[in-house]
C-alpha positions as CSV (number, residue, x, y, z in Angstrom):
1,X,112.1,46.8,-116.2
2,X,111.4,49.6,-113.6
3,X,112.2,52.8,-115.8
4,X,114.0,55.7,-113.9
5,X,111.9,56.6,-111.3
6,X,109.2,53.8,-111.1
7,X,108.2,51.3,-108.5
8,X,111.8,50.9,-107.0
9,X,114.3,52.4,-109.3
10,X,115.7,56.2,-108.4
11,X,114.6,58.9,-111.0
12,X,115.2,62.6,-111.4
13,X,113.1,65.7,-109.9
14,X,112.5,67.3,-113.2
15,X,109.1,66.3,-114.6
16,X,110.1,66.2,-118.3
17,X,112.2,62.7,-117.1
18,X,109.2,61.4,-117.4
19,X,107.7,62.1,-120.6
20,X,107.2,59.4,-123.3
21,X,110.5,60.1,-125.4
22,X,112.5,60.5,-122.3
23,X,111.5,57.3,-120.8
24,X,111.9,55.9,-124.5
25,X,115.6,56.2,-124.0
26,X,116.7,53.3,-121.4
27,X,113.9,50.9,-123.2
28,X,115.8,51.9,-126.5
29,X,119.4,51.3,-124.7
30,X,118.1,47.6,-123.1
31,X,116.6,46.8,-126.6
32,X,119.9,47.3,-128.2
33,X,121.4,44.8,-125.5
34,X,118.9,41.9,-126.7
35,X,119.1,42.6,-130.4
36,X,122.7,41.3,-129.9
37,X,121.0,38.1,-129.2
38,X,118.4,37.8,-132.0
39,X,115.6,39.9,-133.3
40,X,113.1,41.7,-130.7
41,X,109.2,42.6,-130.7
42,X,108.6,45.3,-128.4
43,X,105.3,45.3,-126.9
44,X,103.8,48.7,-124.6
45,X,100.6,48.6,-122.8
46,X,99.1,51.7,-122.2
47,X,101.4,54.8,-121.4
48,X,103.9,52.6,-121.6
49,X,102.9,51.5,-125.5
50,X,104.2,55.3,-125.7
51,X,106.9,54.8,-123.7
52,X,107.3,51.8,-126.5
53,X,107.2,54.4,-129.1
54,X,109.6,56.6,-128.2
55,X,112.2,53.7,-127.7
56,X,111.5,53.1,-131.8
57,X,111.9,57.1,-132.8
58,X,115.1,57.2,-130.3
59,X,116.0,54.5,-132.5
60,X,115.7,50.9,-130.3
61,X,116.4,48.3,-133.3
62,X,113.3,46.1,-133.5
63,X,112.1,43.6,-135.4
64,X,108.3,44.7,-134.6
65,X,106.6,46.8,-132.3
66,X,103.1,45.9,-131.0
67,X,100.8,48.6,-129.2
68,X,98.3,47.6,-126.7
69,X,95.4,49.8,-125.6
70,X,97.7,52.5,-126.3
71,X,96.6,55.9,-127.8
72,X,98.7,58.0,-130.3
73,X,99.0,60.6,-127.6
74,X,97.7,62.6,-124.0
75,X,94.1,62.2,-123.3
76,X,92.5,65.4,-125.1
77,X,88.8,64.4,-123.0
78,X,86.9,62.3,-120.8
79,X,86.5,61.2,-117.0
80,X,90.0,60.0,-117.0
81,X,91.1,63.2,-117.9
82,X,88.8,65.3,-115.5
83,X,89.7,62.5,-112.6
84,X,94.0,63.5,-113.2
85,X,93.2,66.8,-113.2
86,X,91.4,67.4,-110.2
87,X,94.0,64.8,-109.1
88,X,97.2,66.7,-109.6
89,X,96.8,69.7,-107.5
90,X,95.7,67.2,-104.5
91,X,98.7,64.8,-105.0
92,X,101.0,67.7,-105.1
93,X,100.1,69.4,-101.9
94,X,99.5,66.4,-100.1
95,X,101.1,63.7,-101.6
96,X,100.8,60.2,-103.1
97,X,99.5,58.6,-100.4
98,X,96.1,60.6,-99.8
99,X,95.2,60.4,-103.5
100,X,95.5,56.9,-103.5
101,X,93.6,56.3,-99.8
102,X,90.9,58.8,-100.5
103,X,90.2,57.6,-104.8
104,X,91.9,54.6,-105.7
105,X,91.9,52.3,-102.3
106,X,88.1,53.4,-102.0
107,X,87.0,52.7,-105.1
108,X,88.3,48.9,-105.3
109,X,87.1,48.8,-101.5
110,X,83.8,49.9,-102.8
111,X,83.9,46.9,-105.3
112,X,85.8,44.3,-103.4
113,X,87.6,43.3,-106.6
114,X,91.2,42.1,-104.5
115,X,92.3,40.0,-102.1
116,X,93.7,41.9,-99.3
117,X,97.3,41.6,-100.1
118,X,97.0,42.2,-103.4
119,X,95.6,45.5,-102.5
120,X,98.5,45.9,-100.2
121,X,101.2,45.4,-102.8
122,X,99.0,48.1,-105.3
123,X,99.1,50.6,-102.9
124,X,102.8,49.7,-102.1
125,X,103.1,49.9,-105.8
126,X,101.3,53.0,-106.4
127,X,103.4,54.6,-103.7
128,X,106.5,53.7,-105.0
Protein backbone atom coordinates (compact mmCIF):
# COMPACT_ATOMS: atom_id res chain seq x y z
CA UNK A 1 0.00 0.00 0.00
CA UNK A 2 1.28 3.66 -0.60
CA UNK A 3 1.07 5.14 3.05
CA UNK A 4 -0.10 8.84 3.27
CA UNK A 5 2.25 10.67 1.46
CA UNK A 6 4.37 8.04 -0.44
CA UNK A 7 4.90 7.27 -4.08
CA UNK A 8 1.37 8.46 -5.27
CA UNK A 9 -0.88 8.76 -2.34
CA UNK A 10 -1.47 12.61 -0.84
CA UNK A 11 0.02 13.12 2.65
CA UNK A 12 0.11 16.03 5.15
CA UNK A 13 2.80 19.02 5.48
CA UNK A 14 3.56 18.28 9.03
CA UNK A 15 6.71 16.11 9.34
CA UNK A 16 5.54 14.19 12.44
CA UNK A 17 2.88 12.36 9.73
CA UNK A 18 5.56 10.59 8.93
CA UNK A 19 7.02 9.09 11.89
CA UNK A 20 6.87 5.31 12.58
CA UNK A 21 3.72 5.28 14.96
CA UNK A 22 1.91 7.69 12.72
CA UNK A 23 2.41 5.78 9.71
CA UNK A 24 1.62 2.59 11.97
CA UNK A 25 -2.02 3.86 12.00
CA UNK A 26 -3.52 3.11 8.31
CA UNK A 27 -1.32 -0.31 8.24
CA UNK A 28 -3.13 -1.03 11.67
CA UNK A 29 -6.65 0.17 10.10
CA UNK A 30 -6.06 -2.16 6.68
CA UNK A 31 -4.79 -5.04 8.93
CA UNK A 32 -8.04 -4.92 10.83
CA UNK A 33 -9.89 -5.18 7.34
CA UNK A 34 -8.02 -8.63 6.46
CA UNK A 35 -8.20 -10.14 9.96
CA UNK A 36 -12.01 -10.29 9.09
CA UNK A 37 -10.95 -12.77 6.57
CA UNK A 38 -8.49 -15.02 8.60
CA UNK A 39 -5.40 -14.58 10.58
CA UNK A 40 -2.57 -12.03 9.23
CA UNK A 41 1.50 -12.06 9.43
CA UNK A 42 2.63 -8.64 8.99
CA UNK A 43 5.98 -8.42 7.54
CA UNK A 44 8.16 -4.63 7.38
CA UNK A 45 11.40 -4.28 5.61
CA UNK A 46 13.45 -1.77 6.76
CA UNK A 47 11.75 1.65 7.96
CA UNK A 48 8.93 0.15 7.09
CA UNK A 49 9.58 -3.12 9.65
CA UNK A 50 9.02 0.13 12.02
CA UNK A 51 6.27 1.38 10.31
CA UNK A 52 5.27 -2.61 10.93
CA UNK A 53 5.76 -2.02 14.57
CA UNK A 54 3.87 0.74 15.20
CA UNK A 55 0.76 -0.90 13.40
CA UNK A 56 1.18 -3.79 16.34
CA UNK A 57 1.47 -1.10 19.49
CA UNK A 58 -1.58 0.98 17.69
CA UNK A 59 -3.05 -2.26 18.14
CA UNK A 60 -3.30 -3.94 14.28
CA UNK A 61 -4.65 -7.63 15.37
CA UNK A 62 -1.95 -10.07 14.05
CA UNK A 63 -1.38 -13.38 14.12
CA UNK A 64 2.57 -12.75 13.79
CA UNK A 65 4.81 -10.02 12.97
CA UNK A 66 8.09 -10.64 11.12
CA UNK A 67 10.87 -7.88 10.92
CA UNK A 68 13.28 -7.69 8.07
CA UNK A 69 16.58 -5.83 8.22
CA UNK A 70 14.77 -3.63 10.49
CA UNK A 71 16.45 -1.95 13.47
CA UNK A 72 14.76 -1.24 16.90
CA UNK A 73 15.04 2.39 16.10
CA UNK A 74 16.78 5.81 14.23
CA UNK A 75 20.32 5.26 13.10
CA UNK A 76 22.38 6.58 16.29
CA UNK A 77 25.93 6.27 13.72
CA UNK A 78 27.52 5.43 10.62
CA UNK A 79 27.78 6.63 6.79
CA UNK A 80 24.18 6.31 6.40
CA UNK A 81 23.68 8.58 9.01
CA UNK A 82 26.37 11.15 8.04
CA UNK A 83 25.02 10.74 4.14
CA UNK A 84 20.97 11.91 5.53
CA UNK A 85 22.47 14.53 7.28
CA UNK A 86 24.39 16.34 5.01
CA UNK A 87 21.42 15.28 2.88
CA UNK A 88 18.62 17.13 4.53
CA UNK A 89 19.63 20.65 4.49
CA UNK A 90 20.38 20.16 0.52
CA UNK A 91 16.93 18.46 -0.12
CA UNK A 92 15.23 21.14 1.73
CA UNK A 93 16.59 24.21 -0.08
CA UNK A 94 16.67 22.67 -3.28
CA UNK A 95 14.56 19.90 -3.39
CA UNK A 96 14.07 16.17 -4.18
CA UNK A 97 15.14 16.17 -7.35
CA UNK A 98 18.89 17.51 -7.02
CA UNK A 99 19.57 15.12 -4.13
CA UNK A 100 18.61 12.36 -6.11
CA UNK A 101 20.58 13.59 -9.60
CA UNK A 102 23.66 14.74 -7.85
CA UNK A 103 23.90 11.19 -5.00
CA UNK A 104 21.67 8.56 -5.81
CA UNK A 105 21.38 8.65 -9.93
CA UNK A 106 25.35 9.04 -9.87
CA UNK A 107 26.09 6.53 -7.74
CA UNK A 108 24.17 3.57 -9.60
CA UNK A 109 25.46 5.44 -12.89
CA UNK A 110 28.84 4.98 -11.50
CA UNK A 111 28.05 1.22 -11.02
CA UNK A 112 25.76 0.50 -13.97
CA UNK A 113 23.72 -1.82 -11.70
CA UNK A 114 20.00 -0.90 -13.80
CA UNK A 115 18.69 -1.08 -16.86
CA UNK A 116 17.79 2.30 -18.03
CA UNK A 117 14.10 2.24 -17.34
CA UNK A 118 14.39 0.81 -14.23
CA UNK A 119 16.48 3.74 -13.27
CA UNK A 120 13.77 5.84 -14.70
CA UNK A 121 10.91 4.46 -12.65
CA UNK A 122 13.53 4.81 -9.23
CA UNK A 123 14.00 8.22 -9.84
CA UNK A 124 10.21 8.65 -10.71
CA UNK A 125 9.77 6.73 -7.50
CA UNK A 126 12.14 8.63 -5.43
CA UNK A 127 10.50 11.78 -6.55
CA UNK A 128 7.19 10.90 -5.75
Amino acid sequence: IDLPGQFESEGPDDESAYEPMALGLPVADVVTGLARRGPVVLLGHSFGGLVARGAVLSGAPVAGLILLDSGPAAFRSGQRLDALRAGEPIMRAHGRAVVYDSTVATSRAARNSVPDDVAELLRRRFLA
